[in-house]
C-alpha positions in Angstrom: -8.1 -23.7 -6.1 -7.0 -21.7 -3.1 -4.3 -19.0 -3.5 -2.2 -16.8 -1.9 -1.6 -12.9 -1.7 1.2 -11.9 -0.3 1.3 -8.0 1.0 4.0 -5.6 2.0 3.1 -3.4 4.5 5.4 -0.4 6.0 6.5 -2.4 9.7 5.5 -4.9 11.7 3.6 -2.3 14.0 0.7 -2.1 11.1 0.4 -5.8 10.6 -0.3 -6.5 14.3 -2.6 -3.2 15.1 -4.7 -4.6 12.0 -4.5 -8.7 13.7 -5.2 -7.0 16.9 -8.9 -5.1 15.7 -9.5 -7.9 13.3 -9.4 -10.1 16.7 -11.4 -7.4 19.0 -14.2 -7.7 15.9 -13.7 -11.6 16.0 -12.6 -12.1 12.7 -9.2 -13.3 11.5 -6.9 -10.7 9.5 -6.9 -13.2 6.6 -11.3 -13.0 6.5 -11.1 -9.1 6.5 -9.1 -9.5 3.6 -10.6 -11.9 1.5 -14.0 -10.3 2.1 -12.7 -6.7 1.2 -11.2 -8.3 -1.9 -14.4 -9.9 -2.7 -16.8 -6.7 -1.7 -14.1 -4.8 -4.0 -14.7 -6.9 -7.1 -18.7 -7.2 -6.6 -18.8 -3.5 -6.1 -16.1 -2.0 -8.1 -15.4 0.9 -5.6 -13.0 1.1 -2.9 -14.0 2.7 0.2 -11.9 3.8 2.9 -12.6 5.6 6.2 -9.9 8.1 8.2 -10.2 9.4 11.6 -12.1 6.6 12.8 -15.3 7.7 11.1 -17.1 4.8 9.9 -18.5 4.7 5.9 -21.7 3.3 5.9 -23.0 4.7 2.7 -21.4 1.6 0.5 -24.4 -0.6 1.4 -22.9 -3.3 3.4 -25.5 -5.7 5.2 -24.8 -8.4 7.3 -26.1 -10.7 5.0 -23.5 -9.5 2.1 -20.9 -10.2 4.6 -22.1 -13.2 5.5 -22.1 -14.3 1.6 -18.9 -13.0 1.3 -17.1 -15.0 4.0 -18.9 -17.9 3.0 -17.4 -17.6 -0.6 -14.3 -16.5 1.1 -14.1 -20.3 2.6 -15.2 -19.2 6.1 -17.7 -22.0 7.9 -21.1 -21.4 8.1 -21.8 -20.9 11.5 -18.8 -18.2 11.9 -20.2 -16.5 9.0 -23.6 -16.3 10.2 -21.9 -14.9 13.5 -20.2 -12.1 11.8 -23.0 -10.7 9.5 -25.1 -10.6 12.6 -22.4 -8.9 14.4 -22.2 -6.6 11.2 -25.8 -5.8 11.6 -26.0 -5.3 15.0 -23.2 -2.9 14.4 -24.7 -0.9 11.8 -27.5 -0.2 14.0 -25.7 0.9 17.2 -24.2 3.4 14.6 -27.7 5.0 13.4 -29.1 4.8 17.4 -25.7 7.1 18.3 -24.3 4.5 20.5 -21.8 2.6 18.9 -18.2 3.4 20.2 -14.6 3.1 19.3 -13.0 0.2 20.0 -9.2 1.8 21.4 
């Protein structure tokens, strides 16, 4: 059964700066969501990043991703997309040339 959460957030800026990089990484806000949510409850740790330094010391693969959107309801072939995408990421961060997206 599929539910809903709703969330309060301080304005309407931080909703759309968070649609807006979900969109640059090509992922819906609602995906980011449900797969922090589910990464949260496999994991039992929150992890958050300031400054735009990235946290890659939680473990995170592309494949966990992927099995998280997929349980998340995403389709297969989007979620295969991403945790390649996560990957690919991930190792443009250890070779020094992954950059901000503004």
């Amino acid at each position: 059964m599929i539910t809903q959460l709703n969330i309060k957030l301080p304005d309407e800026k931080t909703k759309l700066e968070a649609e807006r990089l979900a969109k640059q990484l090509g992922f819906s806000l609602g995906s980011i969501m449900r797969a922090f949510l589910l990464h949260f409850i496999r994991t039992r740790r929150v992890t958050f990043s300031v400054g735009g330094e990235s946290d890659t010391s939680t473990g995170l693969t592309g494949a966990i991703l992927e099995k998280a959107l997929l349980q998340a309801g995403e389709n297969t072939a989007s979620a295969k997309r991403h945790g390649k995408a996560y990957d690919a990421m991930l190792q443009a961060e250890k070779d020094g040339t992954l950059m901000e997206v503004q």
